[in-house]
Every structure is written in structure tokens, then in C-alpha cells.
VMD Tcl script that builds the backbone (N, CA, C; Angstrom):
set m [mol new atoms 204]
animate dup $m
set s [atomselect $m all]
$s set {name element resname resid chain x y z} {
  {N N UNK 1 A 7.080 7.889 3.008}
  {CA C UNK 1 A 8.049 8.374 3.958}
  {C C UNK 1 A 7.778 7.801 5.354}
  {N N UNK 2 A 6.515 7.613 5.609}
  {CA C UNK 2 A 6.360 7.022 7.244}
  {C C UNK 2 A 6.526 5.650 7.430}
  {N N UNK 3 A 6.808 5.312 5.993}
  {CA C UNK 3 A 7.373 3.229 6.110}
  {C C UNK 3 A 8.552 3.354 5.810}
  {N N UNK 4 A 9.086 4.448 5.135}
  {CA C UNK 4 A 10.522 4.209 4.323}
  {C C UNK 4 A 11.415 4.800 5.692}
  {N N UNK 5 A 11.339 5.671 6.818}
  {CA C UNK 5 A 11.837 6.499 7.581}
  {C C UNK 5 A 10.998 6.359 8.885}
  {N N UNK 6 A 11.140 4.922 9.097}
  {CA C UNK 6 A 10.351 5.015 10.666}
  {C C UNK 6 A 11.048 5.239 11.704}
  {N N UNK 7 A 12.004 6.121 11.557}
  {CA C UNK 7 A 12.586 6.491 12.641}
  {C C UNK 7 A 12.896 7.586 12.863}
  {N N UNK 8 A 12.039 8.743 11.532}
  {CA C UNK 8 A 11.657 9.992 11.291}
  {C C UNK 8 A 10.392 10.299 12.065}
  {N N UNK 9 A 10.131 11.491 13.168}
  {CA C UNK 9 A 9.379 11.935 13.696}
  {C C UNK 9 A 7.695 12.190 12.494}
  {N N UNK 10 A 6.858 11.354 13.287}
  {CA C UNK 10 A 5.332 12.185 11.844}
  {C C UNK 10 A 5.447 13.374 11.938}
  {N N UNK 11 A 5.942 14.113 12.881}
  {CA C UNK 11 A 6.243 15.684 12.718}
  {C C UNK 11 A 7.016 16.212 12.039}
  {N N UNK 12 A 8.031 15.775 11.916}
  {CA C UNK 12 A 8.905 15.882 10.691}
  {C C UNK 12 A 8.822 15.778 9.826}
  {N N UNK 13 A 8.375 14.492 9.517}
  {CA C UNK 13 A 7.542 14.184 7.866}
  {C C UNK 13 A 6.344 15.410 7.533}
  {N N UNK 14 A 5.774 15.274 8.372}
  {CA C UNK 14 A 4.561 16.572 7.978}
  {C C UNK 14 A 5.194 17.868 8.193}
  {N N UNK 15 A 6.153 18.317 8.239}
  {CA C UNK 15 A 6.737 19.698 7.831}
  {C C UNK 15 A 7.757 19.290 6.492}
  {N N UNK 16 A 8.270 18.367 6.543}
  {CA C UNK 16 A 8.728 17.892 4.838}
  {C C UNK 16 A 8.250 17.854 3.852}
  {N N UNK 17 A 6.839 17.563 3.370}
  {CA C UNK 17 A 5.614 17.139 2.859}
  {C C UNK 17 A 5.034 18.718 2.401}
  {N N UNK 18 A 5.409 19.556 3.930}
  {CA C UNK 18 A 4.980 20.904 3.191}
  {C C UNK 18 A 3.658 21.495 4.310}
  {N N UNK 19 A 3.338 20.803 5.226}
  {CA C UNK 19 A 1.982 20.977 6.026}
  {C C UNK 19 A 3.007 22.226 7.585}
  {N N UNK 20 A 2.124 22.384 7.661}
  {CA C UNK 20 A 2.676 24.189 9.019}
  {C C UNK 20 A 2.714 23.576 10.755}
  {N N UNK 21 A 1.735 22.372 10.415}
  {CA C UNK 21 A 1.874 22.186 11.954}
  {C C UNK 21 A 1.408 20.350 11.500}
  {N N UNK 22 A 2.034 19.213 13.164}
  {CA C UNK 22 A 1.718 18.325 13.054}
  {C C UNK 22 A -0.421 17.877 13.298}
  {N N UNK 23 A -0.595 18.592 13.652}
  {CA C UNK 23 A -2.065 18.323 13.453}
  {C C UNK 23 A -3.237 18.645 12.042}
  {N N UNK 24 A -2.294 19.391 11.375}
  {CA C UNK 24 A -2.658 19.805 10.261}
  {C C UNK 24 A -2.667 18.638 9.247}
  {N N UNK 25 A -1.185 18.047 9.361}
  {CA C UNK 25 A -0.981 16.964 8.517}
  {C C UNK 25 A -1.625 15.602 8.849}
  {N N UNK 26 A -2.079 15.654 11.035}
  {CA C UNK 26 A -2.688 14.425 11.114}
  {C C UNK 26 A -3.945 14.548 10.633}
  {N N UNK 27 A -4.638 15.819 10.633}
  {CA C UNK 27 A -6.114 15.674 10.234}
  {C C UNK 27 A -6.310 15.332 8.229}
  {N N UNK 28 A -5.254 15.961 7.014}
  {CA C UNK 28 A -5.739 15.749 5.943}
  {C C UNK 28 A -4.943 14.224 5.957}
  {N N UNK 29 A -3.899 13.871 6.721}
  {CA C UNK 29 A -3.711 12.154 6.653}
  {C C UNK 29 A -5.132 11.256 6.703}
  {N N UNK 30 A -5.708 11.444 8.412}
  {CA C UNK 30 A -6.680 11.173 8.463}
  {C C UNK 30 A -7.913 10.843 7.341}
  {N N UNK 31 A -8.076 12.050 6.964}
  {CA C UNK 31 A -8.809 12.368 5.896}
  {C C UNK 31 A -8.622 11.448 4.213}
  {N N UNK 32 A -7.692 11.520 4.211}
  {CA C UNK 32 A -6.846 10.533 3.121}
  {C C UNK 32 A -7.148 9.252 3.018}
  {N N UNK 33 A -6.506 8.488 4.574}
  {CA C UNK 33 A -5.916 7.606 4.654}
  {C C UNK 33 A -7.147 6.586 5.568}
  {N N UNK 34 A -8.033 7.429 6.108}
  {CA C UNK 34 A -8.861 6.669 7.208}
  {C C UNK 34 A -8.604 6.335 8.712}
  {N N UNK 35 A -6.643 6.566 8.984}
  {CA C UNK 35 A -6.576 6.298 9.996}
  {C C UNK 35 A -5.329 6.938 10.497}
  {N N UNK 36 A -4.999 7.127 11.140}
  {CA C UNK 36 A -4.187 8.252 11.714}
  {C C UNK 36 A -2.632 7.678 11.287}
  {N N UNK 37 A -1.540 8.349 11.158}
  {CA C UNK 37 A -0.600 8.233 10.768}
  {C C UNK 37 A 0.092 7.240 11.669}
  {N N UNK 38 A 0.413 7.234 12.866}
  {CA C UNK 38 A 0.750 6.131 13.712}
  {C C UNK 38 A 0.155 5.124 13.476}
  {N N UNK 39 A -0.876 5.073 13.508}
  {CA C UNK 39 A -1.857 3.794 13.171}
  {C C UNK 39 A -1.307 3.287 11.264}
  {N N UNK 40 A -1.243 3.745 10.661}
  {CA C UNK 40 A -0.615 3.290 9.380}
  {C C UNK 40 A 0.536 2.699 9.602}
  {N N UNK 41 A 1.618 3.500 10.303}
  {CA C UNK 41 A 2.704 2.850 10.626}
  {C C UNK 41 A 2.718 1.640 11.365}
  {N N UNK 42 A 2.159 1.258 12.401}
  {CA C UNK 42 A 1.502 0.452 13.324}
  {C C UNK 42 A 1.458 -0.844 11.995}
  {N N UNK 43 A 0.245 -0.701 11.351}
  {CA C UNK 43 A -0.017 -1.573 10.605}
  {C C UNK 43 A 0.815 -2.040 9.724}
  {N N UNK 44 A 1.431 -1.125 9.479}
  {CA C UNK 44 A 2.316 -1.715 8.234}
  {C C UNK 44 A 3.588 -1.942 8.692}
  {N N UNK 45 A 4.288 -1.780 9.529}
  {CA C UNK 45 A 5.192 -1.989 9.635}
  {C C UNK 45 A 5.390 -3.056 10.952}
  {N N UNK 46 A 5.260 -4.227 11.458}
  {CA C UNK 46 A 5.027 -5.112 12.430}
  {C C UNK 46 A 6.219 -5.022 13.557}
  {N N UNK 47 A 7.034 -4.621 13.291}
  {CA C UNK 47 A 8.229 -4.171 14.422}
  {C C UNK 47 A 8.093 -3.169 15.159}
  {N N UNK 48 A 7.182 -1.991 14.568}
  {CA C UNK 48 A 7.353 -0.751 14.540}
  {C C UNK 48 A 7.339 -0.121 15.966}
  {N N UNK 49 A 8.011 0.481 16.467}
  {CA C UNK 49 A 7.246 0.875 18.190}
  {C C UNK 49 A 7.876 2.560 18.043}
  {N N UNK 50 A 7.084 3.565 18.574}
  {CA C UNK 50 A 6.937 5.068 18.482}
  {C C UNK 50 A 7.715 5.119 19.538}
  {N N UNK 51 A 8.647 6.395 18.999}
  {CA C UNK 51 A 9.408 6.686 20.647}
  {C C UNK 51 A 8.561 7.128 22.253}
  {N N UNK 52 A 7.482 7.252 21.587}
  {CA C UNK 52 A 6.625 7.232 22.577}
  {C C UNK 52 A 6.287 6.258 23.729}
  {N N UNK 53 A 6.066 5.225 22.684}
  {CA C UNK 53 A 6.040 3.409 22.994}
  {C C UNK 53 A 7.282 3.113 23.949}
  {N N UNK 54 A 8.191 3.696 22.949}
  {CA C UNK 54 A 9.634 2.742 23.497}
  {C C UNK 54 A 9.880 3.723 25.068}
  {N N UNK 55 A 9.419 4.982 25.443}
  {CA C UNK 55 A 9.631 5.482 26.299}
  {C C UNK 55 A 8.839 5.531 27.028}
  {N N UNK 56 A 7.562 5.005 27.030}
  {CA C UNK 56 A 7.120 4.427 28.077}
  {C C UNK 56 A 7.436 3.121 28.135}
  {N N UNK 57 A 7.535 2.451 27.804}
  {CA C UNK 57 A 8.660 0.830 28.375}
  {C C UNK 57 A 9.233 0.556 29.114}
  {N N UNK 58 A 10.128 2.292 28.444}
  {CA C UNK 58 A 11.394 1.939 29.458}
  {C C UNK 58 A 11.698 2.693 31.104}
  {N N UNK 59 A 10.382 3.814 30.708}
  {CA C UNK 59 A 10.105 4.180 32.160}
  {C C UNK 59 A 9.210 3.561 32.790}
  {N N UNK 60 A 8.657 2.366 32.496}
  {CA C UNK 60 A 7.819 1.356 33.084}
  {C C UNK 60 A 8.738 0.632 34.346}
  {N N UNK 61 A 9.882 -0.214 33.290}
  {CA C UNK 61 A 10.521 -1.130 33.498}
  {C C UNK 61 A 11.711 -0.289 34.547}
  {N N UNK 62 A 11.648 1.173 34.374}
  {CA C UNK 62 A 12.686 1.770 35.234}
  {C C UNK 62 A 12.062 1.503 36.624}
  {N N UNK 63 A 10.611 2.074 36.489}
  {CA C UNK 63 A 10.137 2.380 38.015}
  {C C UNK 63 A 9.765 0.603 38.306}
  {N N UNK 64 A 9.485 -0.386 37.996}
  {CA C UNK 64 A 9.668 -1.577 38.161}
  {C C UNK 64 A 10.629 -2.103 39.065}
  {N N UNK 65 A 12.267 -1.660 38.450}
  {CA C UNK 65 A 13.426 -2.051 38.883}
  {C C UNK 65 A 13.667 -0.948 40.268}
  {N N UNK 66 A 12.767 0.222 40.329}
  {CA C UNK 66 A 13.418 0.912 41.374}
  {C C UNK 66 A 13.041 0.453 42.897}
  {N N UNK 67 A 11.887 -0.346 42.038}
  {CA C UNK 67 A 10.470 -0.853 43.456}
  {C C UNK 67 A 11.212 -2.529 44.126}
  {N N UNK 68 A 11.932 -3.236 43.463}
  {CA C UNK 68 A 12.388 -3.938 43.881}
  {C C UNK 68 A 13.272 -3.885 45.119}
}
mol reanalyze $m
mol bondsrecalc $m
mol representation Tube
mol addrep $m
């Protein structure tokens, strides 16, 4: 689900899956997987950027353009 739906929140997925909270699901991912769920996605998917990512970018590039 986190390669097939990368544009599904890991929080979402980990209440789909069946887990109560997103840290719950990052720690038995972790545990699983060796590396944190972003980081899987990261790797596997080479385009991939977290709305996190993409929103700091674009409030980078905002305060950039405001300073001009």
C-alpha cells in the first residue's frame, strides 16, 4: 500500500492496516522492515516526495520570491 498509494497519507495506511495510532504502525514497520516507512517509500519509489517535502519547497521558494 505505501508503493501502490503514494499519495495516501502513512497515517492513513496505518489506520487501514488496522494499527490505533501513526506511531504505533511506525514503530512495528520499523521493526519489520528496518527502516521507517518514509524511508521505504523514499527508496523505492525514486520520484517520490512527502507532502511534507513538497511543502517545504514550496514555502522555501515562497519566502525566496517574497525577498526579492
Amino acid at each position: 500500500m505505501l508503493l501502490d498509494e503514494p499519495d495516501r497519507s502513512i497515517l492513513s495506511i496505518g489506520m487501514v492496516v488496522g494499527f490505533s495510532s501513526s506511531s504505533a504502525f511506525h514503530r512495528a514497520f520499523l521493526k519489520e522492515v528496518k527502516k521507517s516507512p518514509k524511508a521505504f517509500r523514499e527508496e523505492n519509489l525514486p520520484n517520490y516526495k512527502s507532502k511534507e517535502d513538497k511543502m517545504g519547497n514550496l514555502s522555501s521558494s515562497t519566502r525566496y520570491s517574497h525577498s526579492i
